[in-house]
C-alpha positions in Angstrom: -32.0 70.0 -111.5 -32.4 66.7 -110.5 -33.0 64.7 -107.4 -32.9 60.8 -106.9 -35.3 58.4 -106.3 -36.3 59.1 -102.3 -35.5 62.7 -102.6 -33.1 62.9 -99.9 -30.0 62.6 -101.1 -28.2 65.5 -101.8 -30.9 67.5 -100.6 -31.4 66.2 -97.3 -30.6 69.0 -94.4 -27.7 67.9 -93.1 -26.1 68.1 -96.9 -27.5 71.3 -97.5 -26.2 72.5 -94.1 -22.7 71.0 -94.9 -22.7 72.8 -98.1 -23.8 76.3 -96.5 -20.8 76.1 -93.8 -18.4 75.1 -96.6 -19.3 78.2 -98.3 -18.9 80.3 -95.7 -15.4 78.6 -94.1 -14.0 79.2 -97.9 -14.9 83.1 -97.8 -13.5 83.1 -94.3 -10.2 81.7 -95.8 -10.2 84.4 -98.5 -11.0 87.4 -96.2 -8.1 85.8 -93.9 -5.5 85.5 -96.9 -7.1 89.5 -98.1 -6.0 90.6 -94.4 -2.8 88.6 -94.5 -0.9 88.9 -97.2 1.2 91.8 -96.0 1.9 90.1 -93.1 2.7 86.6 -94.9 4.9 88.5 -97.6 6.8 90.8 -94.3 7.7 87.8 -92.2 8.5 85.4 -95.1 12.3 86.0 -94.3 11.7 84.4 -90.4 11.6 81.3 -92.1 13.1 79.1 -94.8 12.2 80.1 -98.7 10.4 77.0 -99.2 7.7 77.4 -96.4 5.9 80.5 -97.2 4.5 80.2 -100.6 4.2 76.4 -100.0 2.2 76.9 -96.8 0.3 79.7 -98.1 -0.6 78.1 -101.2 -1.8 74.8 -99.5 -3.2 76.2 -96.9 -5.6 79.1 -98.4 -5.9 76.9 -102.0 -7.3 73.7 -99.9 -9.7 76.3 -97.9 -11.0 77.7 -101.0 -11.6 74.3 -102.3 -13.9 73.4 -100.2 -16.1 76.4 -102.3 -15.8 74.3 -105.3 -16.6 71.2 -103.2 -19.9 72.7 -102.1 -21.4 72.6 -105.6 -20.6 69.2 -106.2 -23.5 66.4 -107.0 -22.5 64.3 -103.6 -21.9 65.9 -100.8 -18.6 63.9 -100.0 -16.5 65.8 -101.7 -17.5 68.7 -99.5 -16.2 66.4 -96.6 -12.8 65.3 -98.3 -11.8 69.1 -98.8 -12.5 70.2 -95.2 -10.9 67.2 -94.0 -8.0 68.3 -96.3 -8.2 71.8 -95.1 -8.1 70.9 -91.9 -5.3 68.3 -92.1 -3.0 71.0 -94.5 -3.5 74.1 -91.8 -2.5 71.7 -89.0 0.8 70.3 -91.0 1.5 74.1 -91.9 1.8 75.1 -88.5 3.9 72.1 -87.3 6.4 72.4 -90.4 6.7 75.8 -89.4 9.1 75.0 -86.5 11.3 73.3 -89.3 11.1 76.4 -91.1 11.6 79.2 -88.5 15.6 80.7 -88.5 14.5 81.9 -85.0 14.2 85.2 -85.8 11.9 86.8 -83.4 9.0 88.8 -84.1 6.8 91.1 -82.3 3.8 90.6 -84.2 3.9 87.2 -84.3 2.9 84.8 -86.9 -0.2 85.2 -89.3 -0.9 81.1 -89.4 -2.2 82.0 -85.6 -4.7 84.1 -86.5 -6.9 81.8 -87.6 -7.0 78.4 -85.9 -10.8 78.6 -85.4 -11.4 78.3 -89.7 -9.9 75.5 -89.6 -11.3 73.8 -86.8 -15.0 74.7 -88.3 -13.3 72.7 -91.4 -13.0 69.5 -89.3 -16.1 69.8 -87.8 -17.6 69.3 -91.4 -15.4 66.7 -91.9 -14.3 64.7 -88.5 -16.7 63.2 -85.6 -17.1 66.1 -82.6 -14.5 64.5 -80.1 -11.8 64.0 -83.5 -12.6 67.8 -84.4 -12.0 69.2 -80.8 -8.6 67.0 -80.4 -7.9 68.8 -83.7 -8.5 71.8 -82.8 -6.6 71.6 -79.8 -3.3 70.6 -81.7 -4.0 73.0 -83.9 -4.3 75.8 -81.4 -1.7 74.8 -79.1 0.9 74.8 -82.4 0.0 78.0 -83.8 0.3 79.6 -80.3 3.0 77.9 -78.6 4.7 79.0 -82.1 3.0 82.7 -81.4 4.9 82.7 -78.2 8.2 81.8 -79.4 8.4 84.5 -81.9 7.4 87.3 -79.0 8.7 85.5 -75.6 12.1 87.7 -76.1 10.1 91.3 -77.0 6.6 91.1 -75.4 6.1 89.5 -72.1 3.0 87.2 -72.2 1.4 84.6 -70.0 1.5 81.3 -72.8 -1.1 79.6 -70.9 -3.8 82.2 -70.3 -3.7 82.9 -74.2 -3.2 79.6 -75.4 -6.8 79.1 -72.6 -8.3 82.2 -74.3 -7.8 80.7 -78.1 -9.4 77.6 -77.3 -12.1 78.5 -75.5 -13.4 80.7 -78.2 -12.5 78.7 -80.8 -14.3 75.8 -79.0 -17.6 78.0 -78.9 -18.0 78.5 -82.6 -16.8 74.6 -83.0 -19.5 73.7 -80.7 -22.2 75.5 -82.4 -21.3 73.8 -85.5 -21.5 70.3 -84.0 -24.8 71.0 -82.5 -26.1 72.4 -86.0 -25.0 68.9 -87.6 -26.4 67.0 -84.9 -29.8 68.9 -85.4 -29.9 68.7 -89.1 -29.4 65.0 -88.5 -32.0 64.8 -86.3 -34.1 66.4 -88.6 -33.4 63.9 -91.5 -33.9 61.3 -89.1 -37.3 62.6 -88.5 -38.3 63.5 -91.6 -37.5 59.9 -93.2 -39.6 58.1 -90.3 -42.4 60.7 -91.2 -42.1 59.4 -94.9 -42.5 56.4 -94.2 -45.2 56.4 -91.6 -47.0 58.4 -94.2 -46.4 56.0 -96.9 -47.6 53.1 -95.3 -50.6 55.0 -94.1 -51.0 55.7 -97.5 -50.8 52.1 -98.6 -53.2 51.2 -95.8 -55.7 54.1 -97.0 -55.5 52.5 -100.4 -56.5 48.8 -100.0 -59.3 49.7 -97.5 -60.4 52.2 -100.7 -60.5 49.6 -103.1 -61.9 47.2 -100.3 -64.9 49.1 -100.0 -65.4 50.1 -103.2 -65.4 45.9 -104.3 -67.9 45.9 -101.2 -70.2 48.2 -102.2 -70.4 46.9 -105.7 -71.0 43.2 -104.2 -73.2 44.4 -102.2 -75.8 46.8 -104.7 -75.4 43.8 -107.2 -76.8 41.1 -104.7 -79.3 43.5 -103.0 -80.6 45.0 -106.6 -81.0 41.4 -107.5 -82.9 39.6 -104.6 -85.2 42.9 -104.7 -86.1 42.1 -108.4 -86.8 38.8 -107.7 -88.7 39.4 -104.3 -90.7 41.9 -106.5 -90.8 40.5 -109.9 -90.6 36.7 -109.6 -88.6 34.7 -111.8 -89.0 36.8 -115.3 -86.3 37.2 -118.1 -85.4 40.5 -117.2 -84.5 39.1 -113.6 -82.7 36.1 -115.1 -80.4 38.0 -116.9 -79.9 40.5 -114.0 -78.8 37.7 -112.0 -76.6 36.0 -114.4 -75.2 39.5 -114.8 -74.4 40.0 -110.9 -73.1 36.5 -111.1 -70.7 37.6 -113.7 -69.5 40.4 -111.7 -69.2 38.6 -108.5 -66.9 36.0 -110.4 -65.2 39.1 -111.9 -64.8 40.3 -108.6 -63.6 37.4 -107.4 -60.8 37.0 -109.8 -59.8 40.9 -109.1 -59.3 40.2 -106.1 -56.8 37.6 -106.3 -55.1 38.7 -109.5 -51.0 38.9 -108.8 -50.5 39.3 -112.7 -51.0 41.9 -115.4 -50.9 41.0 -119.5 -49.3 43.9 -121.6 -52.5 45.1 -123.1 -53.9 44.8 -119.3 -50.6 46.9 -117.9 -51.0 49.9 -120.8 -55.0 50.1 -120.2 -54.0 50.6 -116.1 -51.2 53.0 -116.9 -53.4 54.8 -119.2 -55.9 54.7 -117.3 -54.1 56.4 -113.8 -53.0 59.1 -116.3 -56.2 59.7 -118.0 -58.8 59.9 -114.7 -56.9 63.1 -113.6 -56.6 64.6 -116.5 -58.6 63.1 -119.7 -56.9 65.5 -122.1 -53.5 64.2 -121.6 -51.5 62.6 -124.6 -50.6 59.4 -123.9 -48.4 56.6 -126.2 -47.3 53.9 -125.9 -43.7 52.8 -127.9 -43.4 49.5 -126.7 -46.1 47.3 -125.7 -44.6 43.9 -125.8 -43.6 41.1 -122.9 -45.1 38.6 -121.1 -47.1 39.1 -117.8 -46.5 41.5 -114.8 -46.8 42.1 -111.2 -50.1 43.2 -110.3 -48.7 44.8 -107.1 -46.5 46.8 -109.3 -48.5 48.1 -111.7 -50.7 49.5 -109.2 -47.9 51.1 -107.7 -46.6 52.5 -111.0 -50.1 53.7 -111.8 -50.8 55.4 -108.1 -47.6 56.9 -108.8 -48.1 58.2 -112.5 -51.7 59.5 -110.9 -49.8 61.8 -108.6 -47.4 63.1 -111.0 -49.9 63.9 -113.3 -51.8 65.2 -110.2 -49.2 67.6 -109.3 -48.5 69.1 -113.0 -51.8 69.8 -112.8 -52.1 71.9 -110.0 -48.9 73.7 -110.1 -47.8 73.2 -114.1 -50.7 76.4 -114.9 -52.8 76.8 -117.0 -51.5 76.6 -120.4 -49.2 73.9 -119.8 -49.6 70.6 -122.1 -49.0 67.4 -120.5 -48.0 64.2 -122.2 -47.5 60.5 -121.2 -45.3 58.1 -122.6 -45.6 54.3 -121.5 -43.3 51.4 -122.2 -44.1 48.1 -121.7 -41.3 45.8 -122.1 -40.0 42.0 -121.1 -39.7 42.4 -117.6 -39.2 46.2 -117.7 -42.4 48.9 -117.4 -40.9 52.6 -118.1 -43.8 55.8 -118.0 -42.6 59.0 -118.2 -44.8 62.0 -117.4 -43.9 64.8 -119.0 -44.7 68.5 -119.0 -44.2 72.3 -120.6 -45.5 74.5 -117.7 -43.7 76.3 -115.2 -41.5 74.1 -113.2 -39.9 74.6 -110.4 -36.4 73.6 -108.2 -36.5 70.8 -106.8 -33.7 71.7 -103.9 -35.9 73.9 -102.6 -38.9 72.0 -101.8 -40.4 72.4 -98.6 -40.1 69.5 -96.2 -43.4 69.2 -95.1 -44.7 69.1 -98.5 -45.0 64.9 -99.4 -46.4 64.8 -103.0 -43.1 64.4 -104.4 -41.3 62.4 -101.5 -44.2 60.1 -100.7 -46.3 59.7 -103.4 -44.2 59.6 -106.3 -40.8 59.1 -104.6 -41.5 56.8 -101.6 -44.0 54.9 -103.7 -41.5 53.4 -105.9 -38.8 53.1 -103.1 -41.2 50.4 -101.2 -41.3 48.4 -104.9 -39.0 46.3 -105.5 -37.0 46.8 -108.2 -38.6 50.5 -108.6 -37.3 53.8 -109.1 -38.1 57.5 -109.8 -36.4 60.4 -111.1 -37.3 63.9 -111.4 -36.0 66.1 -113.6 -37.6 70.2 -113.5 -35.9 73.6 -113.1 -38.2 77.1 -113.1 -39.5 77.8 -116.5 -38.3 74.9 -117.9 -41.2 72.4 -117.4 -40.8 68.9 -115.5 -40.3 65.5 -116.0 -41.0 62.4 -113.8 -39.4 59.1 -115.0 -40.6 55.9 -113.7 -39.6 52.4 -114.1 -39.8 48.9 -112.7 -37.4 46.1 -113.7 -38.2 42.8 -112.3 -36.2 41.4 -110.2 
């Protein structure tokens, strides 16, 4: 399985909500057509030959759809076949007055027995205000249409049922409005807690790296004017300084390097894969081009160091980890790959940010970065990550 670059996507909440109801409206519209059928094939001679099997054909077949739209890569499709659904049921029921030889019927007609499917379809697919006008067409139709068939055999008050119908239709509509609104919330909330977390990280990093060029200025200078204060000017305390000169000036030029040489890119690359874990395999099949961003090496490096991070810690034991790095004219490619356990990425938990921050969110802030991970349980798990300059 594979998710995209800021791991949202197709598994943020609300898609993974919106995929759930469409599931569950689909098996509604099969138990409906189950419990139905009789009743579609008794009264299919109240209306013209045409309408039944073309009503009940569109009108179950775009229901079930929406089953095969739940298991598509983008979610859209899920939204196109409930819109559909919705849109078919409603025409059904207004065609049906074209249809009807004015026959009456006591039972009335099967299309009213289940407005409230259909308005659950166009709350996954229409705005809340656009799927409660729908569902009020749709249930005034079906039982204005109810009413005609039974005014003449069964005396019953039109308004008080058609009031009844929507009102619990509404409820279960409502529900699935607020449920949407929620798991939008929740996206909402989780992407600000990415990024907070992100640049936190970022933060965390350069006052790291500050300290640690601090310290070393600082023991070099102190280590020196101790030896001199102690020593006097000798040879050994001659060469000490010019060596803590050489690492100031080295320093110095670290700290305002914005550009990487090849062999400099692969030995930083190889480097953030080897310090977690020196047995790692790494190669290199390209290691040619001119000069790169400093800022995004060190991004691609934090970020191979946390996928090498997290294989170890959750790849086990006897899994064998390899690194592959690609250097190229305005392109850097590593993949990390490994043979351990794996796992699915859908089902991450939200809270957990290694993948979405670290690896993910990392190459989001670069520019011209991206990520891709690629895992499934017992199958191993490979993170592919590139920057293309822009």
């Amino acid at each position: 399985m594979t998710t995209d670059r800021d791991g949202t996507g197709e598994h943020s909440s609300s898609d993974r909500l919106l995929r759930t109801f469409a599931r569950f409206i689909a098996a509604g519209y099969l138990i409906y057509l189950v419990m139905l059928f009789p009743e579609i094939v008794r009264t299919a001679s109240f209306t013209a030959s045409w309408w039944t099997p073309t009503s009940t054909v569109a009108v179950f077949g775009t229901g079930l759809a929406m089953a095969a739209a739940s298991v598509a890569p983008d979610a859209t499709w899920v939204r196109i076949a409930a819109a559909t659904a919705s849109v078919t049921y409603l025409a059904a029921a207004l065609t049906w007055w074209f249809a009807w030889n004015g026959t009456p019927d006591m039972n009335g007609m099967p299309l009213a027995t289940f407005p409230g499917v259909a308005g659950l379809a166009a709350g996954c697919a229409f705005p809340g205000w656009l799927a409660f006008a729908y569902l009020a067409a749709a249930v005034s139709s079906v039982q204005i249409g109810q009413y005609a068939l039974r005014s003449t055999l069964v005396d019953a008050p039109l308004f008080a049922e058609l009031v009844f119908a929507l009102v619990l239709c509404s409820v279960f509509l409502a529900a699935t409005i607020g449920a949407f609104r929620t798991a939008r919330i929740l996206d909402a909330t989780i992407d600000a807690t990415h990024r907070q977390v992100s640049a936190t990280a970022a933060v965390s990093a350069r006052a790291v790296e500050r300290e640690r060029f601090d310290a070393l200025i600082h023991d070099g200078v102190l280590s020196t004017l101790l030896a001199v204060a102690r020593q006097g000017r000798t040879d050994g305390v001659v060469q000490q300084a010019k060596r803590t000169l050489a690492q100031l000036d080295s320093l110095r030029a670290h700290a305002v390097v914005t550009e990487f040489d090849a062999s400099e890119t692969v030995a930083h690359l190889r480097s953030a894969a080897t310090t977690v874990d020196e047995h790692i395999t790494v190669t290199v099949g390209a290691a040619d081009g001119g000069r790169f961003s400093a800022d995004a090496v060190r991004t691609l490096g934090a970020a191979v160091s946390e996928a090498v991070r997290n294989s170890v810690r959750h790849g086990g034991d006897d899994a064998t980890r390899a690194v592959a790095i690609r250097v190229d004219d305005g392109l850097l490619e590593v993949v990390v790959r490994d043979d351990g356990s794996g796992f699915d990425p859908a089902h991450v938990p939200p809270h957990r940010l290694g993948i979405a921050v670290s690896i993910h969110g990392r190459m989001k802030s670069l520019a011209g970065g991206s990520s891709r991970l690629e895992s499934a349980p017992g199958a191993g798990t490979t993170v592919q990550l590139s920057w293309t300059q822009q």
